[in-house]
C-alpha positions as CSV (number, residue, x, y, z in Angstrom):
1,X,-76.5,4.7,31.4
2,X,-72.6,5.7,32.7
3,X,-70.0,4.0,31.6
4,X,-66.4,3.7,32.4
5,X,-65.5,5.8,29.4
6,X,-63.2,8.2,31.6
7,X,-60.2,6.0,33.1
8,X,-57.0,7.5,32.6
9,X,-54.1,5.3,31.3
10,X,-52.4,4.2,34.6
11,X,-55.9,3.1,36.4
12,X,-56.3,1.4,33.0
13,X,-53.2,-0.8,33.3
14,X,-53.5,-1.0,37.1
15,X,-56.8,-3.0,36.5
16,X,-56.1,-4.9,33.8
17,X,-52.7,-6.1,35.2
18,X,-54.7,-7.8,38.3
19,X,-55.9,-10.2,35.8
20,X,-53.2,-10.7,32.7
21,X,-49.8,-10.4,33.0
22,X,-49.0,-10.4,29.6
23,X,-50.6,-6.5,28.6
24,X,-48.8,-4.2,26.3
25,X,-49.5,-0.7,28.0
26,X,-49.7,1.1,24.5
27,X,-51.7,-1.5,22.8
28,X,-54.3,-1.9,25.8
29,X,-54.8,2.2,25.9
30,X,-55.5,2.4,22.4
31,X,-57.8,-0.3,22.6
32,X,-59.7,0.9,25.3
33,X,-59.8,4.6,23.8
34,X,-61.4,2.6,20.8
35,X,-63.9,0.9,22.3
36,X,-64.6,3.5,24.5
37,X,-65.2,6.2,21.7
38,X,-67.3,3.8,19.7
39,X,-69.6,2.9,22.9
40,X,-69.7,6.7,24.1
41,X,-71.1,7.4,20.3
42,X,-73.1,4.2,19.1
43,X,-76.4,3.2,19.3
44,X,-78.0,1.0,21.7
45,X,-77.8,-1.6,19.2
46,X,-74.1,-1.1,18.8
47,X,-73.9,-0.9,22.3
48,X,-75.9,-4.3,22.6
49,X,-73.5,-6.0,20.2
50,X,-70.5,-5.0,22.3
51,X,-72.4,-6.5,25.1
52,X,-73.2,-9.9,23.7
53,X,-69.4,-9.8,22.6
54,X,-68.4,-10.8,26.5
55,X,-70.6,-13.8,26.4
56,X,-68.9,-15.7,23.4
57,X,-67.5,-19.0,23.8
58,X,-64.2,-20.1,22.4
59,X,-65.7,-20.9,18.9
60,X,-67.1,-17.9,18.5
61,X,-64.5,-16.1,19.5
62,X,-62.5,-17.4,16.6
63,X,-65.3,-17.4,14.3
64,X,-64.7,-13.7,15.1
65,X,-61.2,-13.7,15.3
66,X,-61.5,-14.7,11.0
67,X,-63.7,-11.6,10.7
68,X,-61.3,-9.2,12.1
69,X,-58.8,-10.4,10.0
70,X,-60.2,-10.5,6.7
71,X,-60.5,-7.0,7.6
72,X,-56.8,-6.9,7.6
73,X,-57.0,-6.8,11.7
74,X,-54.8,-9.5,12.8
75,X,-55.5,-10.4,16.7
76,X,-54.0,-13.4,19.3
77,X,-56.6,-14.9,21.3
78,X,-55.0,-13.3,24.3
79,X,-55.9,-10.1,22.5
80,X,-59.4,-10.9,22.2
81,X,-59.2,-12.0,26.3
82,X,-57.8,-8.4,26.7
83,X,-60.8,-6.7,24.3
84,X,-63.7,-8.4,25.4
85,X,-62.3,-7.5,29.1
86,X,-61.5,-4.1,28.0
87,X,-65.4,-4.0,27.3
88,X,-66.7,-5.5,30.0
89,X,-65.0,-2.9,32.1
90,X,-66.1,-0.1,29.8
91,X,-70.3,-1.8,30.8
92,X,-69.8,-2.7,33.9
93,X,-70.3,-5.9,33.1
């Protein structure tokens, strides 16, 4: 399967800002170079569990908001808007 693995920064920003007017450039590119390294080299079940990350609700969103931080990742909820879109982009989703 392709995936949108290959944006350059600009295009990056230029999409995202259609839908969030609050991005940090930087913060979004590293992101998506994240996510986009861990999808190009995971598994299909990591790919699957990125996947089933666009479809949580607001509870489970925190629920995994709690889990990023006790792994000393602290994240808004905007941030999670911006991840989660970041891989829905990245599927096609």
């Amino acid at each position: 399967m392709d995936y949108n693995t290959d944006l350059d920064k600009q295009t990056l920003v230029d999409i995202m800002t259609e839908v969030y007017d609050d991005i940090n450039n930087d913060e979004l590119w590293d992101a998506y170079i994240d996510i986009s390294d861990a999808i190009r080299h995971g598994s299909p079940q990591e790919i699957e569990i990125f996947a089933e990350m666009t479809t949580m609700d607001m509870r489970e969103q925190l629920r995994w908001r709690h889990i990023m931080a006790e792994k000393g990742i602290e994240l808004t909820p905007r941030q999670v808007e911006h991840y989660i879109s970041i891989v829905e982009l990245i599927l096609g989703i």
